[in-house]
N, C-alpha and C positions, 0 to 999 in steps of 0.2 A: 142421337138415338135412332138405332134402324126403322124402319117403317112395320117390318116383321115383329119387332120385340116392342113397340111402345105400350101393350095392353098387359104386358110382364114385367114387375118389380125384378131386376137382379142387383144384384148387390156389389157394391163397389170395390170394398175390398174385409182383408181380414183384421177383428183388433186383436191384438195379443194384451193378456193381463201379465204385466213389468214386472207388479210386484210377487207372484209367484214362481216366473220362469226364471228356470236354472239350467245346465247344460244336461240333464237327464227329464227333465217336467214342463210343460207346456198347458196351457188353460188359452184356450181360443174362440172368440165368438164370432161369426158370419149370417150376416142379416142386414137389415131384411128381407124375405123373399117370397113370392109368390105364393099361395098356400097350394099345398102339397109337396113343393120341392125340397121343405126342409127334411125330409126322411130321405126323398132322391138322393141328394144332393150329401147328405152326412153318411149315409150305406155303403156309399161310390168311395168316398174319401178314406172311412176305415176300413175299407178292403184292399185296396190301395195300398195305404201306410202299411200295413200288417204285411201284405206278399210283397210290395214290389218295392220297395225301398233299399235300397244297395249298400252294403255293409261287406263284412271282411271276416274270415274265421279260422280256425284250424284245420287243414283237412287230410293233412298226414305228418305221421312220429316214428321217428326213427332214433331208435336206444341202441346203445353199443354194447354186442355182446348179446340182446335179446332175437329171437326166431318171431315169437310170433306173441299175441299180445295176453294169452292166459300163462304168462311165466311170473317168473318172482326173480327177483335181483337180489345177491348178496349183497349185506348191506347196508338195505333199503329198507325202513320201514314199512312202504307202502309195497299192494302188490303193483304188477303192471295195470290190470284191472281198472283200479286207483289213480294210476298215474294218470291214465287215457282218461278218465271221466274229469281227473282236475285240471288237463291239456285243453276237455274241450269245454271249461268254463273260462277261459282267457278271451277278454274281449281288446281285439285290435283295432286300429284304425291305418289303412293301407291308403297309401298315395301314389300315383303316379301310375306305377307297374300292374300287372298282372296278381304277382306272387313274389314272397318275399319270402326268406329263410329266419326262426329263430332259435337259439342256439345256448343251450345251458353246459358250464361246465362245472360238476358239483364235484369238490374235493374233501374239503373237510366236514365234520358231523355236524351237521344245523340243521335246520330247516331252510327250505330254500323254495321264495316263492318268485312271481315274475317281476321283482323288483331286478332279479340277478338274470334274468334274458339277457343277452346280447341280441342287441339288436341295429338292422342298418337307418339310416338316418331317413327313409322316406316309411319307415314303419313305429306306428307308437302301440302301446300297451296301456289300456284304460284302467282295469282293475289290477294296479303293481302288488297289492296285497294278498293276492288271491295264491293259495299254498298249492306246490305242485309235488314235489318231493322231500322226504327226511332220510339226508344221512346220517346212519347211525355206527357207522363203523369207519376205522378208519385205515388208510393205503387200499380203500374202494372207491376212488373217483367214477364219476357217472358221466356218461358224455350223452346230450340229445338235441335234437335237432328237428324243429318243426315247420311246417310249410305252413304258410298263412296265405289263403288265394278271397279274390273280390269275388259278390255273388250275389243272387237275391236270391230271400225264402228259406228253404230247405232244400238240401242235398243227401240221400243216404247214401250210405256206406260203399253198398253195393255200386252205384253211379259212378262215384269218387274212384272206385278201383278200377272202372272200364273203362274211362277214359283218359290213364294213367300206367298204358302200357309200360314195359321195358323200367319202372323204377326198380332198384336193389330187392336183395332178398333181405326180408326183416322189416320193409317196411308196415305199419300200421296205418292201416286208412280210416279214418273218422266221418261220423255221422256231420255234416255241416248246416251250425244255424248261423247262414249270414244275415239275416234278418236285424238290426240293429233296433228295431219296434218291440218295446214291451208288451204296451197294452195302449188302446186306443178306447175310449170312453167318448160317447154322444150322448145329447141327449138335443130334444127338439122341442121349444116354447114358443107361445105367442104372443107378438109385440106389435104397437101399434107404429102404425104409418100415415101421419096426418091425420084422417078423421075414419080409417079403418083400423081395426084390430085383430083383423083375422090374420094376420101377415106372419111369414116364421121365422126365426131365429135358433142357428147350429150354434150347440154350445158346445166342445172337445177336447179333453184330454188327452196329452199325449203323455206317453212314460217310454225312455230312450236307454240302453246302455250306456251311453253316455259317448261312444265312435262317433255318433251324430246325432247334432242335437237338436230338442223338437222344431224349430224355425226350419232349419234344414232341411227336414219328415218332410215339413208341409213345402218347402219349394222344388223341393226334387217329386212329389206324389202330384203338382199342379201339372209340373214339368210334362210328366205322363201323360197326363189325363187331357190335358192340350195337345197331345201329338195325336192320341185316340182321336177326340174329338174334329180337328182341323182335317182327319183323312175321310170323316162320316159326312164332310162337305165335299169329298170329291167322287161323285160319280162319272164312273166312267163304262163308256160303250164297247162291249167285246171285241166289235167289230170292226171300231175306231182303228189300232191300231194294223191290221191285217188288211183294212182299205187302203193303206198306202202304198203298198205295194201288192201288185196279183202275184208275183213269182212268191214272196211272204207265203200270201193264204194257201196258195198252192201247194209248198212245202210245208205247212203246221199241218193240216188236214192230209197230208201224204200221210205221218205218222201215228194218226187214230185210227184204229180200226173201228169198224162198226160192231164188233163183236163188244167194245164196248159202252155203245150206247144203252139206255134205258128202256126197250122196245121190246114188243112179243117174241117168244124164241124162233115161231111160226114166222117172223118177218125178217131175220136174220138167218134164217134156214134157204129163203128166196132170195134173199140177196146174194148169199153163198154160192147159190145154186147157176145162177147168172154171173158170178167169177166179178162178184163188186167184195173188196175187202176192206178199201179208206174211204174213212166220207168224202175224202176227195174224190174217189171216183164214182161216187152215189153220187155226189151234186153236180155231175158234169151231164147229169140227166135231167131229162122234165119232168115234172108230174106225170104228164101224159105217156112218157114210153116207161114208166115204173107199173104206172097203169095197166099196160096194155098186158102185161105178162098175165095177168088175169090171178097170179099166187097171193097177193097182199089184199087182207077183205077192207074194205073202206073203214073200219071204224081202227084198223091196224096201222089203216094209212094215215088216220089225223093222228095216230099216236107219235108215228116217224115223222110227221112234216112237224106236228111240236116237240120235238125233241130236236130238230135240228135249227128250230128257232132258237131255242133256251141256250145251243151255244154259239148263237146269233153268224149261223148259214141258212142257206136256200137251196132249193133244186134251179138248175139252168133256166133260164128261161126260154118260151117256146119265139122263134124267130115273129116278125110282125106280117099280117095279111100283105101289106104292098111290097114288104120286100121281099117273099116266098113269090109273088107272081113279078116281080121285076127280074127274078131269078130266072123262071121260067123263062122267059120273053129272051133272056140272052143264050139260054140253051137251045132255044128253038133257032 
């Protein structure tokens, strides 16, 4: 146990309840733990599951024969309207790839739900019963064709269509829920811990589409939340890197101006005015000859000097008494 955490209960790991978990339901408990972490600690996690858990959806339809998505289809029982809302209740599960294609050919009158997808062997379909179309006429075959791409959260429409230049005319671009998380349920009780009982214990529900299932929620949302955390241990000095080389700092501070620093207009007006435009050529100065211009009032001046702190530069420094008179003595 670290030296930093021995006055902190954490908890070792998670149990899952066997006999309720299915591939859509999860019942979890984690404990026990320090008092107050168990709200920290359960808020973190159903925020988590719910945005950032990676799943797989529909995010464009393309019907033969239709323009654009308020048409109707001879034929077809359903309008297009219909069709798009029953395309975007198809929950997939995607492997490997980006985006996959799936692909219905309806010929004769039936109903026809995503049992009858074609589909390529790294893409599956969770709910096959799920109804998309009824032909009701017949020598009206229907042909469609849908794009299933990875994603987390929500995507709308609009998004889906700008970052999908140059596809066909006719296609349909859909709202996307890749989000594979139903509903996440906590709740936070108190358990005893040897001869205390103020200790907490996360109890959680998880509810899944069934693309993934809730053991999965929870090691892909740990996943994250380790990457978060392991980067809040690394601090790092701005400066660190641009100390290793001066021709580096020379050139990153070439390309800032001062016009965008944080500082009075009045002390940007003076810098101007003296033909300094990069903080690189602001800090090839001293304080003292910034000074002497008599334009920047002292309380303007600690504003500039901490602002060039915060992106951890300095003004030059002024040469040292013996080496300004060792100077002299070889002039002379």
């Amino acid at each position: 146990m670290s030296e930093r955490t021995r006055f902190i209960k954490i908890a070792e790991a998670v149990a899952v309840d066997r006999e309720t978990l299915t591939d859509t339901f999860g019942r979890f408990t984690f404990g026990p733990l320090a008092r107050g972490w168990g709200w920290t600690m359960g808020t973190v996690l159903r925020r988590a599951m719910l945005s950032s858990v990676e799943g797989s959806a529909p995010t464009q339809l393309r019907i033969d024969g239709v323009i654009h998505e308020f048409s109707s289809i001879d034929g077809v029982l359903e309008d297009v309207p219909f069709i798009v809302l029953n395309v975007k209740k198809l929950r997939f599960k995607l492997e490997g790839a980006d985006f996959e294609y799936a692909r219905l050919h309806a010929e004769k009158p039936r109903e026809y739900t995503g049992a009858d997808l074609e589909l390529p062997a790294n893409l599956k379909l969770v709910n096959t019963d799920a109804l998309i179309l009824t032909l009701s006429a017949k020598d009206r075959p229907v042909h469609i064709e849908i794009k299933v791409e990875r994603g987390r959260g929500y995507e709308n429409q609009e998004s889906v269509k700008k970052r999908s230049p140059g596809e066909p005319v006719g296609t349909i671009f859909l709202d996307a829920f890749y989000s594979p998380v139903r509903q996440v349920k906590i709740d936070v009780a108190n358990v005893r811990y040897g001869e205390r009982t103020d200790y907490e214990q996360i109890a959680f529900e998880v509810a899944t589409d069934g693309s993934v299932t809730p053991e999965e929620t929870l090691a892909q949302t740990a996943e994250l939340l380790k990457s978060h955390v392991e980067a809040l241990s690394k601090i790092v000095d701005p400066r660190a890197g641009l100390a290793e080389s001066g021709e580096a700092e020379e050139t990153a501070w070439d390309e800032v101006l001062v016009e965008s620093l944080d500082v009075p207009q009045t002390v940007k007006k003076a810098l101007a005015d003296h033909g300094i435009k990069t903080v690189a050529e602001l800090i090839s100065n001293t304080e003292e000859e910034i000074k002497e211009w008599g334009d920047i009032k002292p309380r303007s001046f600690s504003t500039l000097r901490s602002r060039l702190e915060g992106i951890g530069v300095e003004f030059a420094k002024q040469p040292a008494e013996e080496e300004t008179k060792e100077g002299s003595k070889d002039e002379a």
